[in-house]
C-alpha positions in Angstrom: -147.6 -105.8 -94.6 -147.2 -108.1 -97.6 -151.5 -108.1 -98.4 -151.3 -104.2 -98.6 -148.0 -104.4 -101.0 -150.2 -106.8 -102.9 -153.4 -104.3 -103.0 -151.0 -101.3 -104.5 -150.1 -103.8 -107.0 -153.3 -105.0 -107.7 -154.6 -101.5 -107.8 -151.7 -100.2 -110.0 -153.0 -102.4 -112.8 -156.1 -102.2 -112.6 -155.9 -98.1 -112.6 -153.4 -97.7 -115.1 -154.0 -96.6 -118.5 -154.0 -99.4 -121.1 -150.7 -99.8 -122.6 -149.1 -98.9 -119.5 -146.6 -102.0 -118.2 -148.4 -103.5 -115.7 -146.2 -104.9 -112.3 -146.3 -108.3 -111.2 -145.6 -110.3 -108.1 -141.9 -111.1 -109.1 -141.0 -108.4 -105.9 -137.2 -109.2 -104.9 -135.4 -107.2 -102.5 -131.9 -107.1 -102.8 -131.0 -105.9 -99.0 -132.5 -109.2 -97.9 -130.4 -111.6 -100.0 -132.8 -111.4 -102.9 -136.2 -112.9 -100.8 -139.1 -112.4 -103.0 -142.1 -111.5 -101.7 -143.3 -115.2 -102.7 -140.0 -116.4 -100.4 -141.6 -114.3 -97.6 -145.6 -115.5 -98.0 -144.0 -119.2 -98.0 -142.3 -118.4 -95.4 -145.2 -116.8 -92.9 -147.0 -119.8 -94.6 -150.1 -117.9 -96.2 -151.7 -120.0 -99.2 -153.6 -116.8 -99.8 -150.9 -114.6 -100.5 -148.9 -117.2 -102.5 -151.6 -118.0 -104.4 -152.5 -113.9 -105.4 -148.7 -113.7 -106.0 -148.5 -116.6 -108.2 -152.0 -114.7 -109.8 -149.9 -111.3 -109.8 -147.4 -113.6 -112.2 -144.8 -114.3 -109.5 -142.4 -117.0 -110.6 -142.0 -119.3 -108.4 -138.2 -120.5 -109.9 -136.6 -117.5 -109.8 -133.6 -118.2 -108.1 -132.4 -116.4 -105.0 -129.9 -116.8 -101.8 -132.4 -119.6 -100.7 -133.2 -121.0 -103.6 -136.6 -120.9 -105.9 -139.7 -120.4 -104.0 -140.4 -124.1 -104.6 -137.6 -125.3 -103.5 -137.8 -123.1 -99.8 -141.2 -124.3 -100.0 -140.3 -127.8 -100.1 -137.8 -127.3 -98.0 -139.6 -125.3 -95.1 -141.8 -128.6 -95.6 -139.7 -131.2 -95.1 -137.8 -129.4 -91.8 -141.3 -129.6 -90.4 -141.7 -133.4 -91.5 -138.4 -133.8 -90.0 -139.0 -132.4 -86.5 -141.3 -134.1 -83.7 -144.2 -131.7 -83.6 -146.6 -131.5 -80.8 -147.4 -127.7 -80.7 -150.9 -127.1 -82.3 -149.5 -124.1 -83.8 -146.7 -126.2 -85.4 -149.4 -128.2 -87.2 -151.1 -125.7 -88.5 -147.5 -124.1 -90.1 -146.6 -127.7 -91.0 -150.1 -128.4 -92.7 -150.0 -124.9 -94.3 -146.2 -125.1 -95.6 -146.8 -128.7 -96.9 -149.8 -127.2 -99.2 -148.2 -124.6 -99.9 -145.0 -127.0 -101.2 -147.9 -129.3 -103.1 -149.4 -125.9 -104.8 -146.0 -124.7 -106.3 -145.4 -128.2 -107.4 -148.6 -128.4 -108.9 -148.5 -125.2 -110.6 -145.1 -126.0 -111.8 -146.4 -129.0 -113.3 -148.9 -127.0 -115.5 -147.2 -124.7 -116.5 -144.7 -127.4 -118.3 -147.4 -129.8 -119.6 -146.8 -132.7 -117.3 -149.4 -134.7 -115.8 -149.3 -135.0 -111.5 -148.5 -138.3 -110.4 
């Protein structure tokens, strides 16, 4: 479960002697073609976890088999643009995916010093 990863992280730090490296969210495993657990948050489309990850220092432009997280944000967006939706469910994701996309991009826009459109 990606919350309770998250918690042992959180906890690791926060328990750890000062001086001791702490960990971040920048979690990629390899045996998945390199899908971060920020790649996996977008993907079951929980703005809480990206959020905390992004928090944890997760970078959201690492690069992996699917691209940055922004980008597979983006594009997890736009496939749901793309399709007709009428499933309730489906709107939820879509509405979820699409702030999660608009976060990323607006934390990306920060962190380089330009101003949002």
């Amino acid at each position: 479960d990606l919350h309770e990863i998250l918690e042992r992280i959180e906890r690791f730090n926060k328990e750890s002697p000062q001086g001791t490296p702490s960990l971040t969210g920048d979690v990629v495993d390899e045996k998945s073609g390199n899908f971060s657990l920020l790649h996996a948050a977008i993907y079951v489309a929980d703005i809480r976890l990206v959020r905390k990850l992004i928090d944890l220092e997760a970078n959201p432009e690492t690069e992996t088999d699917v691209g940055s997280a922004v980008a597979y944000a983006k594009s997890l967006a736009r496939n749901m643009i793309d399709t007709n939706v009428e499933d309730t469910y489906d709107n939820e994701l879509r509405q979820s995916r699409n702030a999660i996309s608009s976060f990323l991009a607006e934390n990306a826009r920060q962190k380089s010093g330009t101003v949002a459109d």
